[in-house]
Biopython code that builds the backbone (N, CA, C, O; Angstrom):
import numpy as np
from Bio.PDB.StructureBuilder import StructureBuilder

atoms = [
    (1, "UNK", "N", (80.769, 128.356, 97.460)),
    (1, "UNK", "CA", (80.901, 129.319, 96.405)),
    (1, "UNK", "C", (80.805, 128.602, 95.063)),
    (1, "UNK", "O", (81.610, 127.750, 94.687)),
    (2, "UNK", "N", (80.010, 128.920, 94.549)),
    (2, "UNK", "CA", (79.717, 128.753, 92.882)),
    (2, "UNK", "C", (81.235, 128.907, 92.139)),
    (2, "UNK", "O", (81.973, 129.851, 92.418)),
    (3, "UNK", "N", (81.495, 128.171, 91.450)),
    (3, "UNK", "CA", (82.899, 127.797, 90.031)),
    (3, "UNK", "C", (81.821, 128.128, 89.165)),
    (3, "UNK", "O", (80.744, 127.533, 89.212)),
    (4, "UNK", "N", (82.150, 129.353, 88.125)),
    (4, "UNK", "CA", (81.712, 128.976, 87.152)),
    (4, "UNK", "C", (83.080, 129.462, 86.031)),
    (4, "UNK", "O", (83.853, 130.417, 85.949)),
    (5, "UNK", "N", (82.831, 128.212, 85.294)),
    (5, "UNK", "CA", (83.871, 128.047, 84.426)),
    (5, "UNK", "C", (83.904, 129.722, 82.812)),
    (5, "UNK", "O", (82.938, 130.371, 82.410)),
    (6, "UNK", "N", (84.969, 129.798, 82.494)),
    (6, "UNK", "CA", (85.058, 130.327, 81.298)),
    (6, "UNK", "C", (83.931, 129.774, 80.030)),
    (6, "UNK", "O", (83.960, 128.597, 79.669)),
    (7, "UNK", "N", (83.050, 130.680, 79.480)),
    (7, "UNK", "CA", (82.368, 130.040, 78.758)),
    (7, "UNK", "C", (82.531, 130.766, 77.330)),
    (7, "UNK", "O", (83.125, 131.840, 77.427)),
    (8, "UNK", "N", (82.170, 130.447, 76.144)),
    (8, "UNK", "CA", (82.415, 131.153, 75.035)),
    (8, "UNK", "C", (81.033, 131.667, 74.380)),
    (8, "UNK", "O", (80.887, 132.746, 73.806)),
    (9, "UNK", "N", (80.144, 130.774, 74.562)),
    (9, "UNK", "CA", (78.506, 130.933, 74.329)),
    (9, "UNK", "C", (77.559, 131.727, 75.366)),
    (9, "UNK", "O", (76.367, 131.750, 75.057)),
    (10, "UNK", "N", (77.884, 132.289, 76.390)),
    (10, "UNK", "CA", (77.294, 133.126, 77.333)),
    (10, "UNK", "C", (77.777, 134.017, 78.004)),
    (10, "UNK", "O", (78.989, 133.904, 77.820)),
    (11, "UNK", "N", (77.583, 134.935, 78.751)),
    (11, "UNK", "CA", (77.890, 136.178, 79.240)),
    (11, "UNK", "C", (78.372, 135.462, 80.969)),
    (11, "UNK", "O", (77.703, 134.877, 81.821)),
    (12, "UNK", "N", (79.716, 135.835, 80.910)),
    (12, "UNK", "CA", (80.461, 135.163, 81.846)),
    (12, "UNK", "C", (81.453, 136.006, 82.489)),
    (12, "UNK", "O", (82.129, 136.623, 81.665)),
    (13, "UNK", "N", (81.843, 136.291, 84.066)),
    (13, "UNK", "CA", (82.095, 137.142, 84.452)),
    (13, "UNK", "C", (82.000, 137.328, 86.219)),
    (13, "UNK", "O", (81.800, 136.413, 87.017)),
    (14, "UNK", "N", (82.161, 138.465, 86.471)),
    (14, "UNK", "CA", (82.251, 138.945, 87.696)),
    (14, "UNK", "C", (82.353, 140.364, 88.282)),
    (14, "UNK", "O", (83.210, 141.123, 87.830)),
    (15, "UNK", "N", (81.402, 140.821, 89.409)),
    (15, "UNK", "CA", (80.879, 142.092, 89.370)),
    (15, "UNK", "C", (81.285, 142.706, 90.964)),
    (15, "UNK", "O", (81.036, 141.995, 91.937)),
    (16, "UNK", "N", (81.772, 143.744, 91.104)),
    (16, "UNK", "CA", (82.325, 143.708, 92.442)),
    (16, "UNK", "C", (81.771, 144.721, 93.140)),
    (16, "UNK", "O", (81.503, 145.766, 92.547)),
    (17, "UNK", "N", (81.488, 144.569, 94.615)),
    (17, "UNK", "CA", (80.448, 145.144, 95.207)),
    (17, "UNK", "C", (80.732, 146.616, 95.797)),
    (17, "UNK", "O", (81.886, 147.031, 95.904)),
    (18, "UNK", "N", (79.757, 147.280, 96.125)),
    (18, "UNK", "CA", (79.863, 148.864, 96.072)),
    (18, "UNK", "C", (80.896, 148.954, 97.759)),
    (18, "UNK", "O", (81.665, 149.845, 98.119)),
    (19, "UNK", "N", (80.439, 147.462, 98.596)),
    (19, "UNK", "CA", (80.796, 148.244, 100.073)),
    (19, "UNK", "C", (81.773, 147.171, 100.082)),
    (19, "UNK", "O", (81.646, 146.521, 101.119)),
    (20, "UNK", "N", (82.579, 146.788, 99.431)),
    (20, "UNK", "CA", (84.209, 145.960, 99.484)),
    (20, "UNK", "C", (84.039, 144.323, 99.698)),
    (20, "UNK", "O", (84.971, 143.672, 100.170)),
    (21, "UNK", "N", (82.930, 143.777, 99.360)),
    (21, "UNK", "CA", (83.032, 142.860, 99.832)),
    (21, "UNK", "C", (83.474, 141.920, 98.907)),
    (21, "UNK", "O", (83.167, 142.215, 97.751)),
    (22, "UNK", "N", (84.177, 140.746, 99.059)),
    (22, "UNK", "CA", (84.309, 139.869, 97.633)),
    (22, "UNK", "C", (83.212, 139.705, 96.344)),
    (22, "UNK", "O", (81.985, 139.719, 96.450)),
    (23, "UNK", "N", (83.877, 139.570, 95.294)),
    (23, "UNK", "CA", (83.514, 139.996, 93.751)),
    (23, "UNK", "C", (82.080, 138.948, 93.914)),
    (23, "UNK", "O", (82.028, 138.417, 95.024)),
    (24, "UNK", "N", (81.112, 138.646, 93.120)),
    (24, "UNK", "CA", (80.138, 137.704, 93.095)),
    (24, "UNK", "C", (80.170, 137.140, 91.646)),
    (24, "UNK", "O", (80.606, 138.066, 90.962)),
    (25, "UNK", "N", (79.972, 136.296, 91.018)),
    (25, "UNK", "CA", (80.615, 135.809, 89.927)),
    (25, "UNK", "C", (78.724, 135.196, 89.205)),
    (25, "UNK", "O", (77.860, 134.532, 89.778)),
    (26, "UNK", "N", (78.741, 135.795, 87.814)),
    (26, "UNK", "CA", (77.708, 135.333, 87.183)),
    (26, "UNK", "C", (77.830, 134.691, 86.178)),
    (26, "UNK", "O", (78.969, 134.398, 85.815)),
    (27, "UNK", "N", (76.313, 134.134, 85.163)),
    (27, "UNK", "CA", (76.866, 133.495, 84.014)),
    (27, "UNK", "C", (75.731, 134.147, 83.003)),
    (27, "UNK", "O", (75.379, 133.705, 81.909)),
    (28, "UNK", "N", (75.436, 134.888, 83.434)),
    (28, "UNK", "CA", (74.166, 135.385, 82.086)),
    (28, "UNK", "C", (74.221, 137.492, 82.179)),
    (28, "UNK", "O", (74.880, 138.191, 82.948)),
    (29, "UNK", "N", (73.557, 137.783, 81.420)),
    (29, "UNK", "CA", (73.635, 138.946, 81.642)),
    (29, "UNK", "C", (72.449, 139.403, 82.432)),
    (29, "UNK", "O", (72.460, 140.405, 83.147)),
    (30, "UNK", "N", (71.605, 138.748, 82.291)),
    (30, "UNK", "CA", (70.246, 139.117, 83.236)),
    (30, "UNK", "C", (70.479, 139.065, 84.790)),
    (30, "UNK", "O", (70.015, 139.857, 85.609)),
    (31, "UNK", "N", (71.515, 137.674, 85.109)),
    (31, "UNK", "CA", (72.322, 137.493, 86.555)),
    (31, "UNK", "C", (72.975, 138.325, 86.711)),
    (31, "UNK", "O", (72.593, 138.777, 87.790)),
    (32, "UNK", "N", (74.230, 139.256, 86.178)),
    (32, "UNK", "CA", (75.004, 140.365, 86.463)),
    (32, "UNK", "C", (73.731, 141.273, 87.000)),
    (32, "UNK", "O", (73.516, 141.428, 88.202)),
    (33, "UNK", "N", (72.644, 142.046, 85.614)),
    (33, "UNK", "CA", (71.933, 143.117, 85.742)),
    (33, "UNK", "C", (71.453, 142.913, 87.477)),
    (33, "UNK", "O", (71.745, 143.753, 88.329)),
    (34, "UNK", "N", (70.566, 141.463, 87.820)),
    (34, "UNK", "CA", (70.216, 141.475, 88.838)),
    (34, "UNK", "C", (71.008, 142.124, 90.324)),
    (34, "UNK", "O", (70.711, 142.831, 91.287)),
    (35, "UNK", "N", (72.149, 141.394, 89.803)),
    (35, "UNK", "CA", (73.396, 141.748, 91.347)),
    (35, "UNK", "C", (73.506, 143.201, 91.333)),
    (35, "UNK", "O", (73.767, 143.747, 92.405)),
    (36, "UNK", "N", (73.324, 144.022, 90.127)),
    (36, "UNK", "CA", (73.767, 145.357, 90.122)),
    (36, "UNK", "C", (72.769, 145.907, 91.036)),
    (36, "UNK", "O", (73.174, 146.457, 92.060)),
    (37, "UNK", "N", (71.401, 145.823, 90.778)),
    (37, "UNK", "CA", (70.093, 146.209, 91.356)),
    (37, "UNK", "C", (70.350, 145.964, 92.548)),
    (37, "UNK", "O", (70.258, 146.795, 93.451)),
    (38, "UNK", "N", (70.711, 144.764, 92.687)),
    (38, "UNK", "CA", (70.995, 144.213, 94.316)),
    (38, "UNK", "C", (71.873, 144.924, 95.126)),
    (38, "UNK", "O", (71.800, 145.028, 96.351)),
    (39, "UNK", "N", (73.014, 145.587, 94.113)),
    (39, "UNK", "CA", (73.740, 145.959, 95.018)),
    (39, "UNK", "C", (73.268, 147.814, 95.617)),
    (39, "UNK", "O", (73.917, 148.563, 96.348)),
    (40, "UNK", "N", (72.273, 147.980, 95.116)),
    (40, "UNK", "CA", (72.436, 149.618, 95.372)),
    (40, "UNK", "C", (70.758, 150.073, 95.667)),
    (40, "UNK", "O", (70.106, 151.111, 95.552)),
    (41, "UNK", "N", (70.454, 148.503, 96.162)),
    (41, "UNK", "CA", (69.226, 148.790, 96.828)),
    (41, "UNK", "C", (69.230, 149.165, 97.930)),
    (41, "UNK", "O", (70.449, 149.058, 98.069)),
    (42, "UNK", "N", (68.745, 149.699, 99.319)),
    (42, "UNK", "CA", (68.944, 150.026, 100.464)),
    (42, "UNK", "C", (67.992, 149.231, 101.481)),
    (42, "UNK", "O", (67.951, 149.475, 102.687)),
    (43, "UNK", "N", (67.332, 148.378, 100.919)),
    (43, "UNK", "CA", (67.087, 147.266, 101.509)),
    (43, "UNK", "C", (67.596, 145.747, 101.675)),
    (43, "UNK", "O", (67.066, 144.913, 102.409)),
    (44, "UNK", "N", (68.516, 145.582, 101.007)),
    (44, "UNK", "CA", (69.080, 144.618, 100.954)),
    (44, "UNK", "C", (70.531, 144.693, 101.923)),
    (44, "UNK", "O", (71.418, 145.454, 101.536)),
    (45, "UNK", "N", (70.691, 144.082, 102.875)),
    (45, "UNK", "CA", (71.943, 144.080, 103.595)),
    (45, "UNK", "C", (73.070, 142.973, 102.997)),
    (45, "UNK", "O", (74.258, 143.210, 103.213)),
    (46, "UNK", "N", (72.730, 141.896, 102.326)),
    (46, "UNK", "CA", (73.586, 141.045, 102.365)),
    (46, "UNK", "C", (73.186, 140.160, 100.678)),
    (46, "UNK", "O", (72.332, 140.488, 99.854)),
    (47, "UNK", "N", (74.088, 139.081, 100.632)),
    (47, "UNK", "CA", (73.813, 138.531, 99.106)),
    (47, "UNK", "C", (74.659, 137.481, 99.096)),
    (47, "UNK", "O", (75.762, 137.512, 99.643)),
    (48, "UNK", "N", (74.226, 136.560, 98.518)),
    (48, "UNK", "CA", (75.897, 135.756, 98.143)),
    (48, "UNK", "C", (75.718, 135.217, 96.738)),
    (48, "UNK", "O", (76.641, 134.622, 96.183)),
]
sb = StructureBuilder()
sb.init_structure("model")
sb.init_model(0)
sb.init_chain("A")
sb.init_seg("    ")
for serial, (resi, resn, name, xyz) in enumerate(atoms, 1):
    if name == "N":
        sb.init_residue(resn, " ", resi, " ")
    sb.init_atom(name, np.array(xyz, "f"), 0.0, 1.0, " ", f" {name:<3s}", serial, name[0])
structure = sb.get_structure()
């Protein structure tokens, strides 16, 4: 599992998934947007 630290210069954070599974943790906002897409696609079963 990825550490990513507290940052003050970038979009830092964590996004939690539609079907309960542990949170996934990003560092940009383009990485969040992606996981969102990811999460509510119906082809995608899995992610880390």
């Amino acid at each position: 599992m990825r550490k990513i630290p507290r940052n003050y210069r970038n979009i830092t954070g964590a996004v939690s998934r539609s079907n309960g599974d542990p949170m996934v943790r990003y560092e940009s906002a383009l990485e969040r947007d992606f996981y969102e897409l990811l999460d509510f696609d119906i082809n995608v079963r899995s992610y880390e």
